[in-house]
BALOBA-1460 file (C-alpha; in Angstrom, 3 decimals):
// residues 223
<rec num="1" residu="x" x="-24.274" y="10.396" z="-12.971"/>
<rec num="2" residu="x" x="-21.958" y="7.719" z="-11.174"/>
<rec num="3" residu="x" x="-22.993" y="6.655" z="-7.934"/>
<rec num="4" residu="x" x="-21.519" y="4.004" z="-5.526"/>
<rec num="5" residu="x" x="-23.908" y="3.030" z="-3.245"/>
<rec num="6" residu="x" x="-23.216" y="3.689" z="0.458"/>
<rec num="7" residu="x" x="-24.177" y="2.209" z="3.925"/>
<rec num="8" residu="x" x="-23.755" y="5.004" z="6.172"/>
<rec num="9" residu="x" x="-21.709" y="7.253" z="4.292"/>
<rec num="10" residu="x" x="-22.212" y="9.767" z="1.747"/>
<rec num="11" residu="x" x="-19.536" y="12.144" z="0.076"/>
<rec num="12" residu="x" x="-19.871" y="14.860" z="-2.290"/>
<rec num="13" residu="x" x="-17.718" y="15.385" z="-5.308"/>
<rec num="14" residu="x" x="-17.566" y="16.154" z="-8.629"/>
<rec num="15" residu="x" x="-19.115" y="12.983" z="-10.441"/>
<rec num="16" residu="x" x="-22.311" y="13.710" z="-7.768"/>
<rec num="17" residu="x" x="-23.392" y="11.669" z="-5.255"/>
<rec num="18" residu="x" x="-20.344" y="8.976" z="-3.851"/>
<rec num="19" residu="x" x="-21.567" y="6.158" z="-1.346"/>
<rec num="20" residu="x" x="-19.191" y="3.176" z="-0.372"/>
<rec num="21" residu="x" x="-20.898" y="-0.352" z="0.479"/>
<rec num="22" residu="x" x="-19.945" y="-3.453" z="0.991"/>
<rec num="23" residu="x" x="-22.382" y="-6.882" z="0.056"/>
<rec num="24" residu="x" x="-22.574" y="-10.167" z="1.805"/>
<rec num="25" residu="x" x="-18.692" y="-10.568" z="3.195"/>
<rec num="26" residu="x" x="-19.996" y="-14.102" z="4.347"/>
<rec num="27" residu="x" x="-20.014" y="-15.063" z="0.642"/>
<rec num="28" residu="x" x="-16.815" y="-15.007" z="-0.663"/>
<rec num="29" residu="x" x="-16.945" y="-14.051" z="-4.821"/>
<rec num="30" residu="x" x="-20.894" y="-13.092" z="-4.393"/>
<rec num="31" residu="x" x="-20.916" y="-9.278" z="-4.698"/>
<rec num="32" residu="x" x="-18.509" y="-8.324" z="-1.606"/>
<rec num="33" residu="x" x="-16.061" y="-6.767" z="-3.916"/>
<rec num="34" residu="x" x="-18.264" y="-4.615" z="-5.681"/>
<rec num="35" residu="x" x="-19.020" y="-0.612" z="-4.710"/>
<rec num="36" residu="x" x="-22.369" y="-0.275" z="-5.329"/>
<rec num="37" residu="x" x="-25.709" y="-2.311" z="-4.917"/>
<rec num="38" residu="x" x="-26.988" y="-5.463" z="-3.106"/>
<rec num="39" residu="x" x="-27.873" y="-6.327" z="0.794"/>
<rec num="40" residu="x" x="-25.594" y="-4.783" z="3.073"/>
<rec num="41" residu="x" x="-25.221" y="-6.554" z="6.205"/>
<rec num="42" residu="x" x="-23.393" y="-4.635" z="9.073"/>
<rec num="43" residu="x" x="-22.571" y="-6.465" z="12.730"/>
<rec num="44" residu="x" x="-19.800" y="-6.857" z="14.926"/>
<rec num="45" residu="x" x="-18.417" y="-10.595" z="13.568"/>
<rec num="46" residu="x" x="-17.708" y="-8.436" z="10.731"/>
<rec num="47" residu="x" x="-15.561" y="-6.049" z="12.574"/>
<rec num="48" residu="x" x="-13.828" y="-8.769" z="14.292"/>
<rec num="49" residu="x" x="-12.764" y="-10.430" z="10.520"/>
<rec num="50" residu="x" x="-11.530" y="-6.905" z="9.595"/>
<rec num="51" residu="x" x="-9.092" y="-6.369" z="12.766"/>
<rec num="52" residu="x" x="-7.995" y="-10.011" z="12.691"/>
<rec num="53" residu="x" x="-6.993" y="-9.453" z="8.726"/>
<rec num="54" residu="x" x="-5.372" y="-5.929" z="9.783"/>
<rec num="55" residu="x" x="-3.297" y="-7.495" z="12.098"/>
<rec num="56" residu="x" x="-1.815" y="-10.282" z="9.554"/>
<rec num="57" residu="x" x="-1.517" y="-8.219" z="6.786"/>
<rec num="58" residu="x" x="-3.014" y="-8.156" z="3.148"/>
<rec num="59" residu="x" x="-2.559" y="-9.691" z="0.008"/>
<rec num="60" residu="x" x="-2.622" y="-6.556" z="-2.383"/>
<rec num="61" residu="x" x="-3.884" y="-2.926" z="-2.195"/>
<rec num="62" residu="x" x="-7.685" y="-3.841" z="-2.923"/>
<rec num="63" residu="x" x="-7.627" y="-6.514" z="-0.366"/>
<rec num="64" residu="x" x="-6.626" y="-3.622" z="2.363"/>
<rec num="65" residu="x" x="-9.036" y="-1.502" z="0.445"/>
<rec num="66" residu="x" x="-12.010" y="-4.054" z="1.642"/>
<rec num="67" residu="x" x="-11.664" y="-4.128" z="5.057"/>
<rec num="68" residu="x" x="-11.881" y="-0.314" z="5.478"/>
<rec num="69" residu="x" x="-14.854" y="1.291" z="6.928"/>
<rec num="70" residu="x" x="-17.270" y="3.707" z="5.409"/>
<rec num="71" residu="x" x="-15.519" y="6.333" z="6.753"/>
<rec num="72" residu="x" x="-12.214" y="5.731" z="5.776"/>
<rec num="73" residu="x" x="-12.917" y="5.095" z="2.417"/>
<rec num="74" residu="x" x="-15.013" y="8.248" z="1.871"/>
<rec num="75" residu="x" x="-11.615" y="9.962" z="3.604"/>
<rec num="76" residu="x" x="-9.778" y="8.707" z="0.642"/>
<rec num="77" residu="x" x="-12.092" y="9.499" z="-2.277"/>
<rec num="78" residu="x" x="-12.372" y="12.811" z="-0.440"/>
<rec num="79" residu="x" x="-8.638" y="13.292" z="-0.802"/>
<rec num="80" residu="x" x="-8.035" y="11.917" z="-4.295"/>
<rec num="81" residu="x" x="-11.158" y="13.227" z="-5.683"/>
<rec num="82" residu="x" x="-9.441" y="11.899" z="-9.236"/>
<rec num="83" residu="x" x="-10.270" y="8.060" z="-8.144"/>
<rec num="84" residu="x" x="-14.043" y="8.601" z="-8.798"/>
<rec num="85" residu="x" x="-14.364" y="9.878" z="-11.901"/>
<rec num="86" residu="x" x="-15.623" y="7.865" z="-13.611"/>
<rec num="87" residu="x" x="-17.093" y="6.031" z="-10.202"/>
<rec num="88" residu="x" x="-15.085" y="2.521" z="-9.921"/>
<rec num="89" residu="x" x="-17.167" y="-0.816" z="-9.655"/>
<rec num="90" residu="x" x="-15.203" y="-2.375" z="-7.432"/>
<rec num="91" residu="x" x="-12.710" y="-2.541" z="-4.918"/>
<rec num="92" residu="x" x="-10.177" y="-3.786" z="-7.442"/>
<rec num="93" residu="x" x="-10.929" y="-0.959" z="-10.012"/>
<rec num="94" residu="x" x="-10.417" y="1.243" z="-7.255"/>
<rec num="95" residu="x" x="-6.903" y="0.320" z="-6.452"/>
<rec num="96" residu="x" x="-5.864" y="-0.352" z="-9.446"/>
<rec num="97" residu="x" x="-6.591" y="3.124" z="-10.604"/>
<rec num="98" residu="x" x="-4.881" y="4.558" z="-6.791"/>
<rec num="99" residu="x" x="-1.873" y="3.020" z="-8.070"/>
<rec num="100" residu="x" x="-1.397" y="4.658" z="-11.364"/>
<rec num="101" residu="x" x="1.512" y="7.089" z="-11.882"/>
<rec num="102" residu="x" x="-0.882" y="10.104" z="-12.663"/>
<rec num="103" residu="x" x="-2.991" y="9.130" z="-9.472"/>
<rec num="104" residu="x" x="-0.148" y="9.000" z="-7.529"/>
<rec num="105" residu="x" x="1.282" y="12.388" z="-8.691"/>
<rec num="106" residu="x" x="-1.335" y="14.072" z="-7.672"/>
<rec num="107" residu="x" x="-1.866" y="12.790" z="-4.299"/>
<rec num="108" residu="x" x="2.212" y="13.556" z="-3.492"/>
<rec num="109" residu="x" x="1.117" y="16.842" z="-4.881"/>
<rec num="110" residu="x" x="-1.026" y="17.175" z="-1.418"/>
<rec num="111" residu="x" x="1.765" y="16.040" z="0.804"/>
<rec num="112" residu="x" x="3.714" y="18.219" z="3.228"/>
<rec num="113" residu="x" x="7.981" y="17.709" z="3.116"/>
<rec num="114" residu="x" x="7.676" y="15.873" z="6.233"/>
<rec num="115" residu="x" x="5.201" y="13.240" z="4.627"/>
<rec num="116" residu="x" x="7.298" y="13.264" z="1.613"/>
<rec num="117" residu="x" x="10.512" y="12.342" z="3.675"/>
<rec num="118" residu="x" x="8.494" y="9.678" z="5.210"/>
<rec num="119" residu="x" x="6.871" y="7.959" z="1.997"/>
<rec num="120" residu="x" x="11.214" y="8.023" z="0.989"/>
<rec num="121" residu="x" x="11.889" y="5.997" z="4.075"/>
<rec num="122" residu="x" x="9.407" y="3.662" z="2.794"/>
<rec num="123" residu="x" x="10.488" y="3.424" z="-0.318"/>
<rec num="124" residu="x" x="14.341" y="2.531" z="0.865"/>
<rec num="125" residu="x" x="13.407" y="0.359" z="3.483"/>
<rec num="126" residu="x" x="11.104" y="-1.495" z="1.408"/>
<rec num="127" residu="x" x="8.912" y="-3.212" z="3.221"/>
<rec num="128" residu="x" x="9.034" y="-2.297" z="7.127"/>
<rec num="129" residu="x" x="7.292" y="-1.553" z="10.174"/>
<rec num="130" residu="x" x="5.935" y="1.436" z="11.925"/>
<rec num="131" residu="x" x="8.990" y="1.197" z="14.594"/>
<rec num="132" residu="x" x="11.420" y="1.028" z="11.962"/>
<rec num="133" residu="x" x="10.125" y="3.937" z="10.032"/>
<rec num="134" residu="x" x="10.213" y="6.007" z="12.918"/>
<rec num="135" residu="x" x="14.053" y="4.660" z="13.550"/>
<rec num="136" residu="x" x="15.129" y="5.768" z="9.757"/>
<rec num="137" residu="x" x="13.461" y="9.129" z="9.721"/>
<rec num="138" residu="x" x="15.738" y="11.518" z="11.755"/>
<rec num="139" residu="x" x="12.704" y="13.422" z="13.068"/>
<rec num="140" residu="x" x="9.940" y="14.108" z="15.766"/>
<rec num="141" residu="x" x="8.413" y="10.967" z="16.869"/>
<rec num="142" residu="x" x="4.487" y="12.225" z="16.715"/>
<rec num="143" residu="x" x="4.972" y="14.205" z="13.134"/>
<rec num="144" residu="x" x="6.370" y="10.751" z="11.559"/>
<rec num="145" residu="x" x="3.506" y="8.705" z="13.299"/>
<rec num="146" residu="x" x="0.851" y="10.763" z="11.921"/>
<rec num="147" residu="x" x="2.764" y="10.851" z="8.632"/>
<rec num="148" residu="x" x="2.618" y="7.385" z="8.598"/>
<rec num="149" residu="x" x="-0.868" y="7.374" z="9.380"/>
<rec num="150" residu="x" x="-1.516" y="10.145" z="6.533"/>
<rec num="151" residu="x" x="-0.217" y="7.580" z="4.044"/>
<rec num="152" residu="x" x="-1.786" y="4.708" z="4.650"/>
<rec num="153" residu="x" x="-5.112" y="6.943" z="4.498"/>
<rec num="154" residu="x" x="-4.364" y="8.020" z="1.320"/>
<rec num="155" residu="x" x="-3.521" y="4.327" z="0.182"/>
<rec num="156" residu="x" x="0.233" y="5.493" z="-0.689"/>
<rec num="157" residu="x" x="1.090" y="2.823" z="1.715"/>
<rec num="158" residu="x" x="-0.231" y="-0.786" z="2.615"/>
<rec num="159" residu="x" x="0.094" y="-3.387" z="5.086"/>
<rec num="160" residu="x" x="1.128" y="-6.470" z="3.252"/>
<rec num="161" residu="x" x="2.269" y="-9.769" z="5.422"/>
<rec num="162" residu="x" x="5.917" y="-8.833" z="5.372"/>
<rec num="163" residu="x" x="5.375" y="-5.188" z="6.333"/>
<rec num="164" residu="x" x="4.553" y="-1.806" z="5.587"/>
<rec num="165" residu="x" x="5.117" y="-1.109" z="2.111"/>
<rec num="166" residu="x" x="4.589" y="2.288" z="-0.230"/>
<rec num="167" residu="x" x="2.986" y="1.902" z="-3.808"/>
<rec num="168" residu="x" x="5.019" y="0.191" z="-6.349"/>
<rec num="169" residu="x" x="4.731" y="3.494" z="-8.342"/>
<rec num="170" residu="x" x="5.537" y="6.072" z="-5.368"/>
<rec num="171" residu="x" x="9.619" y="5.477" z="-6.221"/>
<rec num="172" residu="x" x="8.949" y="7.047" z="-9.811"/>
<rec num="173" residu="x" x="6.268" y="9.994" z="-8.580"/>
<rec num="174" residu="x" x="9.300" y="10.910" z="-5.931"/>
<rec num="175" residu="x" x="10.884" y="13.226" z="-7.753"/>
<rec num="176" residu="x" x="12.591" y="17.300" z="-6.572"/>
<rec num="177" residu="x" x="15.915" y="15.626" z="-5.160"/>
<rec num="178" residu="x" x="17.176" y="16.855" z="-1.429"/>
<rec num="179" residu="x" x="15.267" y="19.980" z="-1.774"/>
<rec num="180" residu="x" x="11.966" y="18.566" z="-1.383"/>
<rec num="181" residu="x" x="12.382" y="16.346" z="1.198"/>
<rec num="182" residu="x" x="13.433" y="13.121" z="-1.360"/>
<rec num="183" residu="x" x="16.790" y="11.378" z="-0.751"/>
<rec num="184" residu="x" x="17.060" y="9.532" z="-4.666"/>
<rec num="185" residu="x" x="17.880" y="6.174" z="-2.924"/>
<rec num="186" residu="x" x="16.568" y="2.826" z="-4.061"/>
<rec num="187" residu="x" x="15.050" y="0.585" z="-2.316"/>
<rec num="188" residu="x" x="17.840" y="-1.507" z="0.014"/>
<rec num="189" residu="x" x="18.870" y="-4.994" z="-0.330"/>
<rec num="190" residu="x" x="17.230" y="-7.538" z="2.293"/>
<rec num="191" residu="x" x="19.121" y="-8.591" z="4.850"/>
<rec num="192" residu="x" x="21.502" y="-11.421" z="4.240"/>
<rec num="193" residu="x" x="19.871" y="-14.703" z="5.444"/>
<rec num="194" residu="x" x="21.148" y="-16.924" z="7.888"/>
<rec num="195" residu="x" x="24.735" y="-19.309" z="6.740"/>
<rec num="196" residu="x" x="22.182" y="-22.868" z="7.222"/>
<rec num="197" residu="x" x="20.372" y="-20.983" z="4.708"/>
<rec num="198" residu="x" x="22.497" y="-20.539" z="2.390"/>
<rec num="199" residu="x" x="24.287" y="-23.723" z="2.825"/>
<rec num="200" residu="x" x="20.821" y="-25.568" z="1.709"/>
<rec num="201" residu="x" x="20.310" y="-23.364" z="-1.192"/>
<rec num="202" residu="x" x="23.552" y="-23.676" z="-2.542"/>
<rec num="203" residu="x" x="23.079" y="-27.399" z="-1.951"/>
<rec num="204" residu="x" x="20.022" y="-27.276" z="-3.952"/>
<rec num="205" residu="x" x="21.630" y="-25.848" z="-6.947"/>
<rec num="206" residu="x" x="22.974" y="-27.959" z="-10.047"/>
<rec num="207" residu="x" x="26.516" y="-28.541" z="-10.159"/>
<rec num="208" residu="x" x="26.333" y="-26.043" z="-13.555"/>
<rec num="209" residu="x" x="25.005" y="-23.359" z="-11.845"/>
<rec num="210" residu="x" x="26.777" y="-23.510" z="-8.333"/>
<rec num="211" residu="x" x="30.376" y="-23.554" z="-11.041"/>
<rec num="212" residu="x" x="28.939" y="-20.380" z="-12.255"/>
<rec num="213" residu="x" x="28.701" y="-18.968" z="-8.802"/>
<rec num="214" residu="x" x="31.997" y="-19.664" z="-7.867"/>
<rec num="215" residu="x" x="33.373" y="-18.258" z="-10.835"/>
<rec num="216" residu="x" x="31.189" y="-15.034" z="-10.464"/>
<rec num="217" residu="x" x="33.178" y="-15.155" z="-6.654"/>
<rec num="218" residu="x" x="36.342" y="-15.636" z="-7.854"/>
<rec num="219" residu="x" x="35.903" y="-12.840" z="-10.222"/>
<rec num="220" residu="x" x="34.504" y="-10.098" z="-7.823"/>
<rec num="221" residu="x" x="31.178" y="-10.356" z="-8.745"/>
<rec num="222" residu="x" x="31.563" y="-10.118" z="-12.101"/>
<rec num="223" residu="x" x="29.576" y="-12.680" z="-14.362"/>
């Protein structure tokens, strides 16, 4: 039987016994990635690192994935019971296997059409805010807010440093057209940078490549 070893929190489910612990985060690569086994330590400097990293943003899934407390990681395995069987080792296991297409499946399986809609904003806009979500989606304020929330409990969506941003797979796994609440867009373009921009990129290009932009232009786009 599998068990990650937990400092507060325990959750049942159907590999047994599931805790969630975090080592020494004073010690970066000494154990604070791995689920299971070691010292904990638990104070408030702690808390402070996590809300400071929040608040910036994260480098990947599994970076988001440390920061979380007890509780909301036992609220994920909870709701994707299929991420703990076999139990992951670490933090990195865990998202990678959150991120799979069958994983993700079956946690848009458990969403409601108005959570659905939502994760489809995401996916279009890209990477976003909260704000802007609530702009796109042409619906209650509160319901989007919490559908937001409902995501990004169920690791379907992550803060990175540019924004909100849905799983790379969720675009694939979005599938039942108009009908259930999923548009078939694409993710947009960016928005087009500032002209002093451009100006110093296209300065920065060799004379080969900027003649094969201009003949791209001059033929509508076409290469």
């Amino acid at each position: 039987m599998g068990a990650l070893v937990s400092c507060s929190v325990i959750v049942c489910c159907t590999s047994g016994a599931v805790r969630a612990c975090r080592t020494n985060p004073t010690t970066p690569g000494s154990g604070y990635d791995r689920i299971g086994g070691g010292t904990t330590y638990v104070g408030s400097v702690g808390q402070v690192g996590r809300t400071a990293r929040a608040a910036e943003g994260h480098r990947s899934l599994a970076d988001q994935l440390r920061t979380w407390s007890d509780e909301q990681v036992a609220a994920l395995l909870t709701a994707r019971p299929d991420l703990v069987t076999p139990a992951p080792h670490d933090f990195s296991q865990l998202a990678s296997r959150a991120t799979t297409r069958t994983s993700i499946a079956r946690a848009l399986d458990g969403l409601t059409r108005g959570e659905l809609a939502v994760l489809d904003a995401l996916v279009v806009a890209g990477q976003t805010s909260d704000r802007e979500v609530v702009e796109i989606v042409h619906a209650d304020k509160d319901s989007t807010v919490a559908a937001v929330a409902r995501l990004r409990e169920l690791a379907l969506a992550w803060d990175s440093p540019e924004g909100l941003r849905p799983l790379t797979g969720a675009a694939d796994a979005l599938v039942g057209g108009p009908d259930g609440g999923v548009s078939g867009l694409r993710p947009r373009s960016p928005g087009a940078p500032p002209l002093e921009v451009v100006a110093q990129r296209l300065a920065e290009v060799t004379p080969e490549a900027r003649s094969m932009l201009e003949h791209v232009v001059a033929s509508g786009g076409e290469a």
